[in-house]
PyMOL commands that place a pseudoatom at each C-alpha (Angstrom):
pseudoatom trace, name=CA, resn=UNK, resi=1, chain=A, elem=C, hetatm=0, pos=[11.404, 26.602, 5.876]
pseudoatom trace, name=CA, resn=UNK, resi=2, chain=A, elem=C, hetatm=0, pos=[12.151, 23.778, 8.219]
pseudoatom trace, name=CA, resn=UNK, resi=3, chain=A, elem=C, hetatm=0, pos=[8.793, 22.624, 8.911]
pseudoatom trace, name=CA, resn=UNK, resi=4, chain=A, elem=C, hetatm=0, pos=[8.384, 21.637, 5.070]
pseudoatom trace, name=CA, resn=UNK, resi=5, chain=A, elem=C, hetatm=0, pos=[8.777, 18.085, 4.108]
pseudoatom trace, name=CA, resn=UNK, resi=6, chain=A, elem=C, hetatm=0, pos=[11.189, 16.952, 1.921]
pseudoatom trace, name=CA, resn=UNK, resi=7, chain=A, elem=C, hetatm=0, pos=[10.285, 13.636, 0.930]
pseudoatom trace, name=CA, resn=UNK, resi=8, chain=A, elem=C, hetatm=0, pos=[7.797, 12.798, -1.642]
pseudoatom trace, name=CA, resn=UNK, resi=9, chain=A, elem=C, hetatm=0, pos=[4.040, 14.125, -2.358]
pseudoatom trace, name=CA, resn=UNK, resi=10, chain=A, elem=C, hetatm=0, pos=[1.026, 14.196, -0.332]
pseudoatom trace, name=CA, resn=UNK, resi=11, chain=A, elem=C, hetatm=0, pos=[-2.217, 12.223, -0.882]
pseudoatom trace, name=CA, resn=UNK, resi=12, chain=A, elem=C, hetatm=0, pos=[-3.357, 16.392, -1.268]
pseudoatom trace, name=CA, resn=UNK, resi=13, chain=A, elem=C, hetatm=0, pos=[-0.957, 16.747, -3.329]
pseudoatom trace, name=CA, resn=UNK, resi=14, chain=A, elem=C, hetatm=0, pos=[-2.005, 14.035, -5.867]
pseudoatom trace, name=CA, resn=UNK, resi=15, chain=A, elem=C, hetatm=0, pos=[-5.540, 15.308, -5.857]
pseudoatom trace, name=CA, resn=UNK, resi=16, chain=A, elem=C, hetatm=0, pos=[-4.760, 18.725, -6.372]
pseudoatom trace, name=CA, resn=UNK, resi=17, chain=A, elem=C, hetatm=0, pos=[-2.534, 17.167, -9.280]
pseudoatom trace, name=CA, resn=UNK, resi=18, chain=A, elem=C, hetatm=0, pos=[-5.448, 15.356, -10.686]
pseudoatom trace, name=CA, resn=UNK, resi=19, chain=A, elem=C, hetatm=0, pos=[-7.863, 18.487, -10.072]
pseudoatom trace, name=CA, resn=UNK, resi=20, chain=A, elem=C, hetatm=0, pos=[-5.368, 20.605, -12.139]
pseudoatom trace, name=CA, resn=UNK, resi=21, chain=A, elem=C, hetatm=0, pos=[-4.250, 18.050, -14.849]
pseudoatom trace, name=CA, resn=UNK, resi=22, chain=A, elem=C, hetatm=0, pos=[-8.430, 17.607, -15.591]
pseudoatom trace, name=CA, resn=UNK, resi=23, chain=A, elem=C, hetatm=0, pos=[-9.064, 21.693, -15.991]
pseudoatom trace, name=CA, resn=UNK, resi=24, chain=A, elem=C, hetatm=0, pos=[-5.916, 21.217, -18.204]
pseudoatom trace, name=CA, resn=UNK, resi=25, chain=A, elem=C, hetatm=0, pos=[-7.224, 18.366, -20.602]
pseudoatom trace, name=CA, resn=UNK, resi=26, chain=A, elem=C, hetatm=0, pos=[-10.658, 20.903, -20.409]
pseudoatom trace, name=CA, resn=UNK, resi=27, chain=A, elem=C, hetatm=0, pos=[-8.679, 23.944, -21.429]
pseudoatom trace, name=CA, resn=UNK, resi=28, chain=A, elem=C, hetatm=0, pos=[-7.430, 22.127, -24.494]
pseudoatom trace, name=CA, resn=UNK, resi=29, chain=A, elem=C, hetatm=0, pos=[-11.161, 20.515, -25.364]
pseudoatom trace, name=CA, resn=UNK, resi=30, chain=A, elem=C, hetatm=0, pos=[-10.534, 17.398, -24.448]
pseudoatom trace, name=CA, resn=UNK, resi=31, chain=A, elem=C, hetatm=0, pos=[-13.621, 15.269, -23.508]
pseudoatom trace, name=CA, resn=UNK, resi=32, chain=A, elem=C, hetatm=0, pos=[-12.013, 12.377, -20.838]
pseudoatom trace, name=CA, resn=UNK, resi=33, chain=A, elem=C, hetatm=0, pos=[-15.478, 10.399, -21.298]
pseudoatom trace, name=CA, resn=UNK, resi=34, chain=A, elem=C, hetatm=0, pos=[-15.392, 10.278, -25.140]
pseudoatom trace, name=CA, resn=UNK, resi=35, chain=A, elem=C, hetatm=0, pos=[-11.968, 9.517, -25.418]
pseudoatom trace, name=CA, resn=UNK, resi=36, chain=A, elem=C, hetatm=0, pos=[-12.623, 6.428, -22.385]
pseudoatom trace, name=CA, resn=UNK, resi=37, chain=A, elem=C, hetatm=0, pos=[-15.530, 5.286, -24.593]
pseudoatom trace, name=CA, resn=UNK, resi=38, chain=A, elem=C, hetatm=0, pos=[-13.560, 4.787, -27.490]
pseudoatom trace, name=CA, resn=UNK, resi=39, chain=A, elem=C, hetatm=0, pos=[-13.459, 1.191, -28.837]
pseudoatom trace, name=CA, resn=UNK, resi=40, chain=A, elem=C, hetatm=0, pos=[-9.296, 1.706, -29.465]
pseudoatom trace, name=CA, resn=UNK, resi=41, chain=A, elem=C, hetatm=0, pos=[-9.264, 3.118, -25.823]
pseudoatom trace, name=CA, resn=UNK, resi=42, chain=A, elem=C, hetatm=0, pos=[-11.473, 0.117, -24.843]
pseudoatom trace, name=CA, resn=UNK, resi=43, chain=A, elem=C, hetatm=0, pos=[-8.881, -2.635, -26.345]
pseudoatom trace, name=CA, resn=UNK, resi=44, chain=A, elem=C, hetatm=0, pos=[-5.976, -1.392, -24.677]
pseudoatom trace, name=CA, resn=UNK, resi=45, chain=A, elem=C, hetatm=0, pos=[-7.647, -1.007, -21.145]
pseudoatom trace, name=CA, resn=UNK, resi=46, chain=A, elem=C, hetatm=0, pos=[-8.592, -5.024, -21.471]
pseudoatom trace, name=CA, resn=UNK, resi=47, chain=A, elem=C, hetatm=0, pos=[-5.002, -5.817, -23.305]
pseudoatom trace, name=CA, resn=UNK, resi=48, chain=A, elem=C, hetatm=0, pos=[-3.613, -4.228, -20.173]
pseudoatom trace, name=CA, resn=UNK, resi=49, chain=A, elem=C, hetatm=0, pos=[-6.124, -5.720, -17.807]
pseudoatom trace, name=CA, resn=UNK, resi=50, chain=A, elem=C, hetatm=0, pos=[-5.758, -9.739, -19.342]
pseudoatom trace, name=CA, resn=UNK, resi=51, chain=A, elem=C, hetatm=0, pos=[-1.916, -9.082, -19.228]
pseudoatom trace, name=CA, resn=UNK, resi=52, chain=A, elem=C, hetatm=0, pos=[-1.979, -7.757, -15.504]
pseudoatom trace, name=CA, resn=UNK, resi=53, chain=A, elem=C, hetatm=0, pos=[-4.078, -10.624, -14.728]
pseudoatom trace, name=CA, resn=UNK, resi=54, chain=A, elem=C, hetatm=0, pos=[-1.089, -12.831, -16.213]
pseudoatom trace, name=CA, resn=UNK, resi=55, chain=A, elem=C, hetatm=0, pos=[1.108, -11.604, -14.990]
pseudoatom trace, name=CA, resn=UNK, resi=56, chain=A, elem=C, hetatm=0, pos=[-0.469, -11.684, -11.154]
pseudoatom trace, name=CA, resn=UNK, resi=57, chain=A, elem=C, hetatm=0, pos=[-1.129, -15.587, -11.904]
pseudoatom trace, name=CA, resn=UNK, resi=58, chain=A, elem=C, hetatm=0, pos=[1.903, -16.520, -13.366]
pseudoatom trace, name=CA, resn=UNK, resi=59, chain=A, elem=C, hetatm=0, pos=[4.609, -14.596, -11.454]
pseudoatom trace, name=CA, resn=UNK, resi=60, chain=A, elem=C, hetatm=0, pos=[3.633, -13.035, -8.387]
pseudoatom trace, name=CA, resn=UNK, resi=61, chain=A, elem=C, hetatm=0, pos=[0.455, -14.970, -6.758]
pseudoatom trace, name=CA, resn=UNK, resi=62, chain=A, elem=C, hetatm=0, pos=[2.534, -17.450, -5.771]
pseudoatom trace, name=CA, resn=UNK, resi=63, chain=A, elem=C, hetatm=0, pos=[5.638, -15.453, -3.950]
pseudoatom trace, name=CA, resn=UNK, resi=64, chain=A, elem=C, hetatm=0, pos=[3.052, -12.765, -2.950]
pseudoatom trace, name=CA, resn=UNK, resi=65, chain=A, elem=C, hetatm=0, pos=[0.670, -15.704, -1.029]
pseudoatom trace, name=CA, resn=UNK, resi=66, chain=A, elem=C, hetatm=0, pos=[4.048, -17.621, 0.466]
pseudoatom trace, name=CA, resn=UNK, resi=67, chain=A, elem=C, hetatm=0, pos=[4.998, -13.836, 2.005]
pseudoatom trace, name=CA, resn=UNK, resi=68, chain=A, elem=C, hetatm=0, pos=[1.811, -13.291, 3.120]
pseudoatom trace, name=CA, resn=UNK, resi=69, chain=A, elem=C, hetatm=0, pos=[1.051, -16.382, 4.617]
pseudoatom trace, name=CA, resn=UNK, resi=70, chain=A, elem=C, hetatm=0, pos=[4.055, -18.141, 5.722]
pseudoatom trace, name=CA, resn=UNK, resi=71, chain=A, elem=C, hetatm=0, pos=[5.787, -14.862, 6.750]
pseudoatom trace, name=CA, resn=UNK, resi=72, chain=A, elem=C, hetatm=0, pos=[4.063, -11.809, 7.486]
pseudoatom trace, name=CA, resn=UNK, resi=73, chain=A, elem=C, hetatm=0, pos=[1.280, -13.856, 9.207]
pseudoatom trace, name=CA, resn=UNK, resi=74, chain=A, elem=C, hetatm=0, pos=[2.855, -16.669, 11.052]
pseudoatom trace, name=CA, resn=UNK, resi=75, chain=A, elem=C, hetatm=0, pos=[6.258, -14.145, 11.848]
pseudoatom trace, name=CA, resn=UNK, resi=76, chain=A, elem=C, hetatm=0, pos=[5.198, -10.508, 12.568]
pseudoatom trace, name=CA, resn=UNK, resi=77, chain=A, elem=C, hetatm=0, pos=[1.040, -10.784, 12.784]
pseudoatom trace, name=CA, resn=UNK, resi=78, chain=A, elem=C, hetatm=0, pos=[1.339, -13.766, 15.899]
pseudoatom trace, name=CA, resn=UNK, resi=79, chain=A, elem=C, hetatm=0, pos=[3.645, -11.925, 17.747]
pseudoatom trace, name=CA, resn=UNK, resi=80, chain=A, elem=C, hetatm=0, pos=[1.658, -8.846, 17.213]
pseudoatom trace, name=CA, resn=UNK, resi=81, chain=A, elem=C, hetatm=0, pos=[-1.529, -10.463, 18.538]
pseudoatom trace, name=CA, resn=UNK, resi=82, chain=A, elem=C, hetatm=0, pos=[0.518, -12.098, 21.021]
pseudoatom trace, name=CA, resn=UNK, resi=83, chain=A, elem=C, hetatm=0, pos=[2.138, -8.811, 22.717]
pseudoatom trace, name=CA, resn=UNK, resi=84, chain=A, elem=C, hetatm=0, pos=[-1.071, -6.933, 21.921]
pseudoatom trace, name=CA, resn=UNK, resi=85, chain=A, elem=C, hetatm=0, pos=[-2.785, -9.564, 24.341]
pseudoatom trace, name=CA, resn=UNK, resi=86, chain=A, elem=C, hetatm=0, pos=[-0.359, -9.432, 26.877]
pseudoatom trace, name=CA, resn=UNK, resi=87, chain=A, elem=C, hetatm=0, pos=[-0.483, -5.393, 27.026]
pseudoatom trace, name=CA, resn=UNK, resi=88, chain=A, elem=C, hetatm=0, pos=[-4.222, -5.935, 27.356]
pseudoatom trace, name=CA, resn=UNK, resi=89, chain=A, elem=C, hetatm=0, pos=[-3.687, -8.481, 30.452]
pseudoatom trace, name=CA, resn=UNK, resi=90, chain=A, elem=C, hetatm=0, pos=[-1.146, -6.079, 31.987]
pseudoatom trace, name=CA, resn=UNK, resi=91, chain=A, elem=C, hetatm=0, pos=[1.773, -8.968, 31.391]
pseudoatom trace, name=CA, resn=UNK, resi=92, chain=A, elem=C, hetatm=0, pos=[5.093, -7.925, 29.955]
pseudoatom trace, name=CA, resn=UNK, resi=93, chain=A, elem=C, hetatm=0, pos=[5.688, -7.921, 26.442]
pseudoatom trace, name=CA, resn=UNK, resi=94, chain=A, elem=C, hetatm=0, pos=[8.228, -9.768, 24.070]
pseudoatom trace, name=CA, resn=UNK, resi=95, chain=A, elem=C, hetatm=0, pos=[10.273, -6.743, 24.188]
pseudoatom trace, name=CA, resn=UNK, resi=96, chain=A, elem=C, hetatm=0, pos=[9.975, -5.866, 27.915]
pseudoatom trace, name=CA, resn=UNK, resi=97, chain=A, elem=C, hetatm=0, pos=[10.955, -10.057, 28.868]
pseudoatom trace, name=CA, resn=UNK, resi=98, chain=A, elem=C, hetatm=0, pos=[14.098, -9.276, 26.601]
pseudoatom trace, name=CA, resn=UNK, resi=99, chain=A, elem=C, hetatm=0, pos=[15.451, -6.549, 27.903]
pseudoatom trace, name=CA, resn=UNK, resi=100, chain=A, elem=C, hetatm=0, pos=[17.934, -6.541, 30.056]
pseudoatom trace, name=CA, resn=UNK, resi=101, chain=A, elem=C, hetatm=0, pos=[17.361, -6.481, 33.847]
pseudoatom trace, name=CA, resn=UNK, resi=102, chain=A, elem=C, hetatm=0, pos=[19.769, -4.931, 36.995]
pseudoatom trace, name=CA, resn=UNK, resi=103, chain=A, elem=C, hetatm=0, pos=[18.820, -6.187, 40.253]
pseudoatom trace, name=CA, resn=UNK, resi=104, chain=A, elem=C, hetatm=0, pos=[20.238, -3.767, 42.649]
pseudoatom trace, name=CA, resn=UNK, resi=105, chain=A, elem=C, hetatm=0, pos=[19.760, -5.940, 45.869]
for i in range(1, 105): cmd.bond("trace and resi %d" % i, "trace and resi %d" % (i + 1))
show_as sticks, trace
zoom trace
């Protein structure tokens, strides 16, 4: 029993979820495509689509580009590329210049 994970589901998982919820909603007659096509079903797809879309634009476009950009890119990408170039040149890395040294001479 030790070799089962604990933590959360699988990406199998989630499709055999999805495999088993559709034979459900066919067990109980109920057409996915028909119910999709609906023009109620329709209006609340594009109700939640303009309001994601708001949302995105309004609140998190801006924080989301400034993380992106001013962080993960010009923090944790360049030094990425940078020790990833120096592995490749057979140089030490970031990490290896850090560390500490003992010079037994």
């Amino acid at each position: 029993m030790k070799y089962f994970n604990k933590g959360g589901i699988s990406i199998v998982g989630i499709l055999l979820l999805g495999v088993i919820l559709v034979l459900v909603l066919s067990y109980f007659n109920i057409n996915i495509k028909a119910t999709v096509e609906k023009p109620t079903t329709q209006e609340n797809i594009n109700y939640i689509k303009g309001s994601s879309i708001n949302i995105w634009n309004d609140y998190l476009k801006e924080p989301t580009q400034y993380f992106w950009n001013e962080i993960w890119l010009k923090i944790f990408w360049a030094s990425f590329i940078s020790n990833m170039e120096r592995i490749r040149d057979n140089e030490p890395t970031d990490m290896q210049k850090a560390a500490p040294q003992v010079d037994f001479n």
